[in-house]
ROMAR-234063 format. One record per residue (C-alpha): z, y, x; residue in one letter. Coordinates in Angstrom, 3 decimals. Layout:
N
<semar><Z>Z</Z><Y>Y</Y><X>X</X><rest>A</rest></semar>
...
END
This chain:
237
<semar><Z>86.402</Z><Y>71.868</Y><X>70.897</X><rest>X</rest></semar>
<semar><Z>83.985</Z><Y>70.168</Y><X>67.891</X><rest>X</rest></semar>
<semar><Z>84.478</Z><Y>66.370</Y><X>67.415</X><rest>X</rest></semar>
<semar><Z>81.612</Z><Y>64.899</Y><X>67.514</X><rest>X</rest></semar>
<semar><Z>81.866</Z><Y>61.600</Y><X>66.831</X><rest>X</rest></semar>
<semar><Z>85.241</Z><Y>60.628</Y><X>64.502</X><rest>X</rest></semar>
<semar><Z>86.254</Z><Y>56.772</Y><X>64.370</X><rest>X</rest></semar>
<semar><Z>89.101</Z><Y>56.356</Y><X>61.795</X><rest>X</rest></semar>
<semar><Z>90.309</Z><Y>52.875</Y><X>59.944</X><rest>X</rest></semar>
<semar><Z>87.547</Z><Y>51.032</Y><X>62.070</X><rest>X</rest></semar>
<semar><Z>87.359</Z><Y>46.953</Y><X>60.883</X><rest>X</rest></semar>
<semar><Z>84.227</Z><Y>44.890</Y><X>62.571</X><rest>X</rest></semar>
<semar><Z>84.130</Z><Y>41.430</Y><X>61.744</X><rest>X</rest></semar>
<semar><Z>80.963</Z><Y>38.779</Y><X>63.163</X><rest>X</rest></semar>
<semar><Z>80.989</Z><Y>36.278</Y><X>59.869</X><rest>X</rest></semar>
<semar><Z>84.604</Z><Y>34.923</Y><X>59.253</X><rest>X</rest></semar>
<semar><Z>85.919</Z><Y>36.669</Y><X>62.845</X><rest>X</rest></semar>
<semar><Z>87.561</Z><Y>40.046</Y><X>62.550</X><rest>X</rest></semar>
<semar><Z>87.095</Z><Y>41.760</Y><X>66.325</X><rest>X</rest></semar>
<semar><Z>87.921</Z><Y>45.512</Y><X>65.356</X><rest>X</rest></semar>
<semar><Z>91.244</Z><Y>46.088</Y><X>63.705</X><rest>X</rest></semar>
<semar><Z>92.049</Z><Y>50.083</Y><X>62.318</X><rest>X</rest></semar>
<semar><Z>89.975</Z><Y>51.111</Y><X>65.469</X><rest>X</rest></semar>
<semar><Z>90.841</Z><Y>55.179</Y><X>65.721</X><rest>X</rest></semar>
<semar><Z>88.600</Z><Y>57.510</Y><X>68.415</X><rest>X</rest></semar>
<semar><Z>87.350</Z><Y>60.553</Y><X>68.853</X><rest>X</rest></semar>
<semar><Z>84.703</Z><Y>62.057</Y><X>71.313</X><rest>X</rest></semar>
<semar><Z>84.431</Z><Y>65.615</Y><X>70.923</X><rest>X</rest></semar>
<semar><Z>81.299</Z><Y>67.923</Y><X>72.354</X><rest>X</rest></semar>
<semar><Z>80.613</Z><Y>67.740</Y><X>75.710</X><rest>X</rest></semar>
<semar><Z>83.068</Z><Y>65.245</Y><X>76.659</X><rest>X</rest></semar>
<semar><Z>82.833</Z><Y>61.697</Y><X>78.912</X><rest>X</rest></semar>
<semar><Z>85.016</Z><Y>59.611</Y><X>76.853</X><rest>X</rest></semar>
<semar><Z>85.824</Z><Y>55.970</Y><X>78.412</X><rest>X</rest></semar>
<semar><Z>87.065</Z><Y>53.075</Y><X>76.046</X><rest>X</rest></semar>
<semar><Z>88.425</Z><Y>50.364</Y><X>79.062</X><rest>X</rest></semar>
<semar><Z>89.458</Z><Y>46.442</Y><X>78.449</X><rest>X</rest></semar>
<semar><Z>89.535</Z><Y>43.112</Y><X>79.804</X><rest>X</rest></semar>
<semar><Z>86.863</Z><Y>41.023</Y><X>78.688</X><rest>X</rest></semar>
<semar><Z>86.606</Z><Y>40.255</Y><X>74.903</X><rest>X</rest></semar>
<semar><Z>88.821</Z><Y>42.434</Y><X>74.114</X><rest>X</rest></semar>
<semar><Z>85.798</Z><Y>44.273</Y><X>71.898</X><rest>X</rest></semar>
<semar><Z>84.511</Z><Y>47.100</Y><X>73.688</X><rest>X</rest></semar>
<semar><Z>80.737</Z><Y>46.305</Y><X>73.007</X><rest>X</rest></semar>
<semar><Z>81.670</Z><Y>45.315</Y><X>69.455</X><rest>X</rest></semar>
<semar><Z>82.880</Z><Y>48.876</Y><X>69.122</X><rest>X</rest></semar>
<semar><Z>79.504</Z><Y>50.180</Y><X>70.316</X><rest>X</rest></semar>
<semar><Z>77.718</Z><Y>48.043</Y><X>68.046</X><rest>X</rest></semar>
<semar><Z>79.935</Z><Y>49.383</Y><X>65.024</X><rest>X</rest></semar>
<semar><Z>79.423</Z><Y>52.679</Y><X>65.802</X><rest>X</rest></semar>
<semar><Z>76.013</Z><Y>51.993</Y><X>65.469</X><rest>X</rest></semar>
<semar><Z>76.023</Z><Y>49.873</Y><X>62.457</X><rest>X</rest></semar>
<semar><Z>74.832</Z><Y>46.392</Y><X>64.228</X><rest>X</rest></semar>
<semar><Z>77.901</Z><Y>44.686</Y><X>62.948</X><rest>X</rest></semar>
<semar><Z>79.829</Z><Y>43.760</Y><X>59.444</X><rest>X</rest></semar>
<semar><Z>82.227</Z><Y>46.530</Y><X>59.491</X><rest>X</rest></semar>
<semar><Z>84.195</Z><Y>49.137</Y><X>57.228</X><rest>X</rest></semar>
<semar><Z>86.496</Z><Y>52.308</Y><X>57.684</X><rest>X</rest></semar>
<semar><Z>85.149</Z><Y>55.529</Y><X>58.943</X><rest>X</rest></semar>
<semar><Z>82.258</Z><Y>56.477</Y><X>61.870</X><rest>X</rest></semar>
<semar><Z>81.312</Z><Y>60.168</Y><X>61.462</X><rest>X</rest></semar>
<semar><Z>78.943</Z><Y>61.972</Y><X>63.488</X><rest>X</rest></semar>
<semar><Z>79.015</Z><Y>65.331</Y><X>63.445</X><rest>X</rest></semar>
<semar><Z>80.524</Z><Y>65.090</Y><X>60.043</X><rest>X</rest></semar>
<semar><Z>78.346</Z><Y>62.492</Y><X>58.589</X><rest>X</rest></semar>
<semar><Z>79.496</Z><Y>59.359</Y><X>57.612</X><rest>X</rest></semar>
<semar><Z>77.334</Z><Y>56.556</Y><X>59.352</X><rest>X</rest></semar>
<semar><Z>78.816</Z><Y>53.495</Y><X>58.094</X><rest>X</rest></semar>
<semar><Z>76.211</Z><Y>52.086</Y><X>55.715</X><rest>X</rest></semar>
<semar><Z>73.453</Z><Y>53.457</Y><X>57.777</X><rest>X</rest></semar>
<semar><Z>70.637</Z><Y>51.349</Y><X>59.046</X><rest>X</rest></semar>
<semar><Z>70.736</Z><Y>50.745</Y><X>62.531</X><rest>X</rest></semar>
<semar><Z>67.371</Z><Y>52.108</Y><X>63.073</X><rest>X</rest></semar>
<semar><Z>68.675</Z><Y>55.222</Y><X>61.421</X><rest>X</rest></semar>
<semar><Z>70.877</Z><Y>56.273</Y><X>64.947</X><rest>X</rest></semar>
<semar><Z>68.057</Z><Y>57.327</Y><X>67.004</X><rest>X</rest></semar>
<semar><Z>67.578</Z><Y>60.353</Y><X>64.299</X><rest>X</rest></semar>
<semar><Z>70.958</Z><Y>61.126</Y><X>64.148</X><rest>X</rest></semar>
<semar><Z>71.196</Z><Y>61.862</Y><X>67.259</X><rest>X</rest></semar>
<semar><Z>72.674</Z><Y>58.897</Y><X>69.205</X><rest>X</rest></semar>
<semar><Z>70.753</Z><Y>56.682</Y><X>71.770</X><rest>X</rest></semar>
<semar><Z>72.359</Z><Y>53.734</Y><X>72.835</X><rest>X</rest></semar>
<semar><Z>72.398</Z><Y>51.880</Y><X>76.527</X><rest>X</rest></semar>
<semar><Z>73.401</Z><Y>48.418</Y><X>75.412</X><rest>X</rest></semar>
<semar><Z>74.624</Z><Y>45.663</Y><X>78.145</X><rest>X</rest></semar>
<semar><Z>72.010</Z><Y>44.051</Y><X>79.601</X><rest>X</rest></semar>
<semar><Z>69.357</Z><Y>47.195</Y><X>80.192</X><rest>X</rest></semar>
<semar><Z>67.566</Z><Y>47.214</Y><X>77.132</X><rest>X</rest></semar>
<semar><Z>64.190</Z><Y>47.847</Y><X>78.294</X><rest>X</rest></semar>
<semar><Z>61.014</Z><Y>46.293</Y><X>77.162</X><rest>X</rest></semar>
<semar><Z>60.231</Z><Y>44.149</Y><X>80.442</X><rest>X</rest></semar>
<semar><Z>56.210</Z><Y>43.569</Y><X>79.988</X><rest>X</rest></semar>
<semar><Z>55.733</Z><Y>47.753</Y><X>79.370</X><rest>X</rest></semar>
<semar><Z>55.664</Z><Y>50.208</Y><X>82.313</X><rest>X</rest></semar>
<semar><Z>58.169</Z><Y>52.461</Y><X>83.203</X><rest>X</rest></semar>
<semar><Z>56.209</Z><Y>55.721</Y><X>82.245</X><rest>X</rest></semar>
<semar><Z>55.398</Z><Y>53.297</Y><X>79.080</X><rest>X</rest></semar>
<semar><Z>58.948</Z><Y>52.683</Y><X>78.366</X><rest>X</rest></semar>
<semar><Z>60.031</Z><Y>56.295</Y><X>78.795</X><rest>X</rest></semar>
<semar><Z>57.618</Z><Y>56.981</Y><X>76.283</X><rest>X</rest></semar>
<semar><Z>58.944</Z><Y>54.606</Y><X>73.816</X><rest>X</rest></semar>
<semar><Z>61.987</Z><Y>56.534</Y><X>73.985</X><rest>X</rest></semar>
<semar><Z>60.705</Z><Y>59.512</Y><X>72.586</X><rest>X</rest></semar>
<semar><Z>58.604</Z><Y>58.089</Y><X>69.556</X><rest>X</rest></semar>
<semar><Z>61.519</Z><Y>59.625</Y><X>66.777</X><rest>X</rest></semar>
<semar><Z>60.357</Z><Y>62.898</Y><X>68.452</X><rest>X</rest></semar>
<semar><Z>57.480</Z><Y>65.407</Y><X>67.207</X><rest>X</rest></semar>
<semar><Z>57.367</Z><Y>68.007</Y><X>70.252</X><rest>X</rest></semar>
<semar><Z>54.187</Z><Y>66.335</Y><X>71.823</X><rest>X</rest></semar>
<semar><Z>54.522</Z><Y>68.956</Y><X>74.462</X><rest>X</rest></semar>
<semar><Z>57.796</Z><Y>68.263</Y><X>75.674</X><rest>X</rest></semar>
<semar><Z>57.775</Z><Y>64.398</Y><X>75.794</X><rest>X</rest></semar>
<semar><Z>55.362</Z><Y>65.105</Y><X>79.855</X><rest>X</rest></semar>
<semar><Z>58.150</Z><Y>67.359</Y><X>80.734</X><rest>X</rest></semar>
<semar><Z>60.940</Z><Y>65.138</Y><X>79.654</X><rest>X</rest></semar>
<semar><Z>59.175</Z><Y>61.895</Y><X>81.623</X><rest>X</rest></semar>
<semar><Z>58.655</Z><Y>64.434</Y><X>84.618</X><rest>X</rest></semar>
<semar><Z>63.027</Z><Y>65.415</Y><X>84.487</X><rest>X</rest></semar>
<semar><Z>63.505</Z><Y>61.298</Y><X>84.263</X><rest>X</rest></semar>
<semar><Z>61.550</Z><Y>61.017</Y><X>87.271</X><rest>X</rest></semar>
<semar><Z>63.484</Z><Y>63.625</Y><X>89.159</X><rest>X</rest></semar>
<semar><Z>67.109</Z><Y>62.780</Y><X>88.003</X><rest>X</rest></semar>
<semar><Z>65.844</Z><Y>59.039</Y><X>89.144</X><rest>X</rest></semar>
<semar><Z>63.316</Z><Y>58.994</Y><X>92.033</X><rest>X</rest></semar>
<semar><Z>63.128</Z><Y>55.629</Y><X>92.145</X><rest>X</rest></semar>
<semar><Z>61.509</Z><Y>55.727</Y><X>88.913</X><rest>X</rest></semar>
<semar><Z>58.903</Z><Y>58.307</Y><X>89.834</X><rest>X</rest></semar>
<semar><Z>58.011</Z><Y>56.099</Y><X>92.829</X><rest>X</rest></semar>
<semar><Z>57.398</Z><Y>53.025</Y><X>90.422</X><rest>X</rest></semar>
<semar><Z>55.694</Z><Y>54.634</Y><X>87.418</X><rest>X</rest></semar>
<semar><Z>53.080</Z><Y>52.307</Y><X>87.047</X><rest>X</rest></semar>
<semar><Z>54.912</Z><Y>49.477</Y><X>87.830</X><rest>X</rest></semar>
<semar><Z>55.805</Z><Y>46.462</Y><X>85.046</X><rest>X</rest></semar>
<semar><Z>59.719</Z><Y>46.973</Y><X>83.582</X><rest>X</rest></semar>
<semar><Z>60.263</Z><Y>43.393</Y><X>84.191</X><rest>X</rest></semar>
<semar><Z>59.209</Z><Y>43.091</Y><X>87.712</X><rest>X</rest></semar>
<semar><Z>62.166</Z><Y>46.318</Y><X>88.625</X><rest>X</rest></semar>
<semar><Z>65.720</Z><Y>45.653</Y><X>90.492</X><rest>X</rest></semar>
<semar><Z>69.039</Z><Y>45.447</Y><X>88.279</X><rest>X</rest></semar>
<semar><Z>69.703</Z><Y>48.508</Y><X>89.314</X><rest>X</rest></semar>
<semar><Z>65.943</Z><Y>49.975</Y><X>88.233</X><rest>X</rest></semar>
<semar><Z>66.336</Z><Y>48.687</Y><X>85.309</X><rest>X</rest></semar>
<semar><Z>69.721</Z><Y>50.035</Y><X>84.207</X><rest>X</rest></semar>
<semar><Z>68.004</Z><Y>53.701</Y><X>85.544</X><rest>X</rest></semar>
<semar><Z>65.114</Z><Y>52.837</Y><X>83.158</X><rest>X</rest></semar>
<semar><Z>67.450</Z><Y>52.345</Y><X>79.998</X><rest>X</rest></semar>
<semar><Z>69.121</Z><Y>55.232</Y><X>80.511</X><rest>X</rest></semar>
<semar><Z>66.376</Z><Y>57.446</Y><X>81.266</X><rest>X</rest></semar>
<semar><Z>64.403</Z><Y>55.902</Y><X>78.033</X><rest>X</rest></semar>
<semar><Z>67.395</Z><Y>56.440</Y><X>76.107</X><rest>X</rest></semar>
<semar><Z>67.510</Z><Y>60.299</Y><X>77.239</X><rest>X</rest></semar>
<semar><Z>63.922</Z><Y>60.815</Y><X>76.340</X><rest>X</rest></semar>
<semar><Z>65.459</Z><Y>61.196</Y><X>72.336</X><rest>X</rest></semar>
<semar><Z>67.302</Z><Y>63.753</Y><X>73.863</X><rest>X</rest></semar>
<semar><Z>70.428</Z><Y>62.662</Y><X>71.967</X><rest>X</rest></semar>
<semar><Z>73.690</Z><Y>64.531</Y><X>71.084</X><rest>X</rest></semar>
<semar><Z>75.522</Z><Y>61.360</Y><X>72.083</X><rest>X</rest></semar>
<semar><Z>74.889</Z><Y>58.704</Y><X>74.435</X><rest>X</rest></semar>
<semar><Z>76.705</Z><Y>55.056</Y><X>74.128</X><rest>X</rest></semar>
<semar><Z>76.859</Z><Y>53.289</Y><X>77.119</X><rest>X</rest></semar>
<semar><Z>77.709</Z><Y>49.793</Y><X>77.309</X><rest>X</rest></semar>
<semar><Z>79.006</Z><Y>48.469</Y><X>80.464</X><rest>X</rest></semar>
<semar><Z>76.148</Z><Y>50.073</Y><X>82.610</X><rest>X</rest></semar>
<semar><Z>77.612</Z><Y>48.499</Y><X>85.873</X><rest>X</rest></semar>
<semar><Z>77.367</Z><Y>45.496</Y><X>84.962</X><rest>X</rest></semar>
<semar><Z>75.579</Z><Y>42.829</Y><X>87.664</X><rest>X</rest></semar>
<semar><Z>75.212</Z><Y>45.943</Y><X>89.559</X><rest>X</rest></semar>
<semar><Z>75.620</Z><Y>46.466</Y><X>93.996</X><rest>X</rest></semar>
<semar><Z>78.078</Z><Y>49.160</Y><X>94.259</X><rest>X</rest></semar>
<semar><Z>76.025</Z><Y>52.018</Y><X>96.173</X><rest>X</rest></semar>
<semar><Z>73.931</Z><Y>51.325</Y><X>93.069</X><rest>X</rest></semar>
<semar><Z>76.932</Z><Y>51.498</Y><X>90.470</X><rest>X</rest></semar>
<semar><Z>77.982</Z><Y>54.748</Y><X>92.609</X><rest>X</rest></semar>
<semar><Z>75.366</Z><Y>56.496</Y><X>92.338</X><rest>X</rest></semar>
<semar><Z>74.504</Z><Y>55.803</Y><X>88.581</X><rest>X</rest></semar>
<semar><Z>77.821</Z><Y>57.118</Y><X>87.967</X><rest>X</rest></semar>
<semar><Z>76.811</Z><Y>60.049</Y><X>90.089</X><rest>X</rest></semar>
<semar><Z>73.856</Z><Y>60.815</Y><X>87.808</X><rest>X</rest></semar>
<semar><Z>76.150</Z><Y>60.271</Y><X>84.733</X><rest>X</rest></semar>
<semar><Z>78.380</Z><Y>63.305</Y><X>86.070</X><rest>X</rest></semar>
<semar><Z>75.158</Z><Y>65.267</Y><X>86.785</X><rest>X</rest></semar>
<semar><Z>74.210</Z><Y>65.151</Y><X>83.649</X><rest>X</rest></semar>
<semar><Z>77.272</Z><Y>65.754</Y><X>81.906</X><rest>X</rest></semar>
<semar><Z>77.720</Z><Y>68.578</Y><X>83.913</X><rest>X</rest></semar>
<semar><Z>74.581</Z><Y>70.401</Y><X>84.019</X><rest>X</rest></semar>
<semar><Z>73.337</Z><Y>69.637</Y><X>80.957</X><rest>X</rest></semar>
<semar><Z>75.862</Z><Y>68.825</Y><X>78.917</X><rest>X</rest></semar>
<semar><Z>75.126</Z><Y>65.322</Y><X>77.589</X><rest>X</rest></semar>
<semar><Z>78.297</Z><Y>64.160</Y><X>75.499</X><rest>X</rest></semar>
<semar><Z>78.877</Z><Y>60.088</Y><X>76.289</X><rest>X</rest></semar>
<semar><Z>80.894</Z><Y>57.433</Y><X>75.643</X><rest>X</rest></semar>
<semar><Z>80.919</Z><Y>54.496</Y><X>78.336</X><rest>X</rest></semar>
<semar><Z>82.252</Z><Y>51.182</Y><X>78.097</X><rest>X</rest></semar>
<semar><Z>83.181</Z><Y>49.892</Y><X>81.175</X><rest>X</rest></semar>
<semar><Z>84.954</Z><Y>47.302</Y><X>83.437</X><rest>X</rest></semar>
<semar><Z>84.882</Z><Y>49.372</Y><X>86.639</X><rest>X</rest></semar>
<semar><Z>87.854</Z><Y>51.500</Y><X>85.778</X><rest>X</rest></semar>
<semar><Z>88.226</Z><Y>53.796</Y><X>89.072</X><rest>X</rest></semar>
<semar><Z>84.757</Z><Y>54.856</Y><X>88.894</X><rest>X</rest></semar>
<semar><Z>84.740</Z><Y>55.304</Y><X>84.858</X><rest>X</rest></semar>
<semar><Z>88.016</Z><Y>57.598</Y><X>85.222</X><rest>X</rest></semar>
<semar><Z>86.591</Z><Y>59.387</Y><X>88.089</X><rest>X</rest></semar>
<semar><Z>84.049</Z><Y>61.237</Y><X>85.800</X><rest>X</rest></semar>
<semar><Z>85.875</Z><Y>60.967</Y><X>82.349</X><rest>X</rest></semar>
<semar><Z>87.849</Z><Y>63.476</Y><X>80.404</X><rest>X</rest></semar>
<semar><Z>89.811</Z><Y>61.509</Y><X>78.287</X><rest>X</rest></semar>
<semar><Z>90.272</Z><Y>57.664</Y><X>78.103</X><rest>X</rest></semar>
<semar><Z>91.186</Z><Y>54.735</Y><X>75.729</X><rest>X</rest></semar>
<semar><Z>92.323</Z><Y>51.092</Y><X>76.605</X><rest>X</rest></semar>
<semar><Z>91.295</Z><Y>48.248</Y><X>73.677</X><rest>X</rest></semar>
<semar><Z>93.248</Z><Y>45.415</Y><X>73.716</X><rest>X</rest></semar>
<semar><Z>92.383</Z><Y>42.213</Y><X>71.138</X><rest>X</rest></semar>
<semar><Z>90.443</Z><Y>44.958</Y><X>69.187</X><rest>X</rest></semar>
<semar><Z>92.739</Z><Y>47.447</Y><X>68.831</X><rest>X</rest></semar>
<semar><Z>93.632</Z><Y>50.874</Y><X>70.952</X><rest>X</rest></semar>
<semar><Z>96.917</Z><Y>50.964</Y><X>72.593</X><rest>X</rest></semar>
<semar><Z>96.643</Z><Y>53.718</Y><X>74.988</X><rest>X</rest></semar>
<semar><Z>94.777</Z><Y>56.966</Y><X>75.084</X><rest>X</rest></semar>
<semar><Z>94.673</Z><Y>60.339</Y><X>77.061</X><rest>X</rest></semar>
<semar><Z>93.426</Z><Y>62.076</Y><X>79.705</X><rest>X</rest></semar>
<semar><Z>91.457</Z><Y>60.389</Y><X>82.645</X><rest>X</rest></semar>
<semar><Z>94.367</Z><Y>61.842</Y><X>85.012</X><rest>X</rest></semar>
<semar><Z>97.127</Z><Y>60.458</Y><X>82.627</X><rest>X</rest></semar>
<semar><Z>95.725</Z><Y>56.780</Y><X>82.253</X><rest>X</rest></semar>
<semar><Z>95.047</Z><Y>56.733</Y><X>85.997</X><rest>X</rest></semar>
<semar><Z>98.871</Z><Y>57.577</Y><X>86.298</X><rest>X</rest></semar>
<semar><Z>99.733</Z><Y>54.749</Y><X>84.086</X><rest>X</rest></semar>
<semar><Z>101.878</Z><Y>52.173</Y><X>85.450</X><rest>X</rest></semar>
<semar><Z>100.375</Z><Y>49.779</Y><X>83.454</X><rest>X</rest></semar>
<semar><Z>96.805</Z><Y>50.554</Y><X>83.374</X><rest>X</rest></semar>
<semar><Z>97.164</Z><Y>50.839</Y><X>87.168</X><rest>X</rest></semar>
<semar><Z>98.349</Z><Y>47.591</Y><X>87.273</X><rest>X</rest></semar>
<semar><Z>95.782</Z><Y>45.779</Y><X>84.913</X><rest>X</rest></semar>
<semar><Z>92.885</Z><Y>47.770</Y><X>85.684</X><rest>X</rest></semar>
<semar><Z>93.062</Z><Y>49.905</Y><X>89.143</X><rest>X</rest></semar>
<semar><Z>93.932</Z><Y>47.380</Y><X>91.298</X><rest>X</rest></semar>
<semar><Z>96.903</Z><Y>49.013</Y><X>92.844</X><rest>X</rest></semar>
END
């Protein structure tokens, strides 16, 4: 299978605070990949590494280039699109405007209507509120939004960054539902930080746990699930 996105050495630091300490991932083609941990433990410091938001050195390669150094307004062409916590959308836009937003790195003109018109049917709800202010939508409309906006570059990778957050949990069930779909049937390669750890393994291929900014476990959805100790800290049982 091609790695896609190679994380070796990995140090992120905000001013005097180092968060990230010889951070070492890998999410290959095609993949769900999961990075778990208890609260500041520096999952969404991670994301914002691998996307060059933070003071950081070592290694992030995508698809054998070396990103570190980048701009962070470089990613988008790259090929990554990122979900951050907290939706991400611009609140006083539209959703239809917002979806277009997504796709301004893009040049197929053509495209960008049919692209808004597969957001709409992989989220109905959107479809239904088109028109309809960003900032006025439900939590869970919102988080839909960002990750339909986020599609609309048609990335190779998509970063998620604990999209359940604040969320009900028919909502966070069926987001995760649409996160399989499109995984599955078109194979959209992602990398999800969460907290909800049954639903996160339920649709992941492999798995990592971060603890005080390092990895100490990794495998296979089904072998972390199996873990005594991820069982215990994160499964509830």
């Amino acid at each position: 299978m091609t790695t896609m996105l190679e994380v070796t050495g990995l140090d992120a630091s905000y001013g005097p605070i180092q968060v990230l300490r010889g951070l070492g991932l890998r999410v290959d083609e095609g993949e769900i990949v999961v990075l778990l941990g208890a609260n500041g433990a520096g999952k969404t410091t991670t994301i914002r590494a691998i996307c060059q938001m933070v003071d950081n050195k070592g290694s992030v390669r995508m698809g054998g280039a070396e990103l570190v150094g980048q701009r962070p307004e470089k990613m988008a062409a790259l090929g990554i699109a990122h979900v951050p916590q907290g939706r991400g959308t611009f609140p006083e836009l539209t959703v239809e405007e917002n979806l277009q937003v997504g796709a301004y790195v893009r040049k197929d003109r053509p495209e960008i209507r049919n692209d808004i018109d597969r957001s709409y049917a992989l989220f109905p709800r959107l479809g239904e509120r088109r028109t309809q202010i960003a900032g006025s939508l439900s939590g869970g409309e919102q988080q839909m939004l960002a990750v339909a906006r986020a599609l609309m570059s048609r990335p190779k990778l998509l970063l998620l960054d604990e999209p359940s957050l604040g969320l009900a949990p028919l909502i966070i069930q069926d987001l995760f539902a649409r996160f399989d779909e499109l995984n599955e049937n078109e194979g959209v390669t992602m990398f999800i930080v969460e907290q909800n750890a049954n639903l996160a393994l339920d649709i992941a291929d492999r798995a990592y746990v971060l603890e005080a900014g390092q990895i100490v476990l990794s495998g296979t959805a089904a072998e972390l699930r199996a873990n005594d100790a991820v069982r215990r800290a994160y499964l509830g049982f």
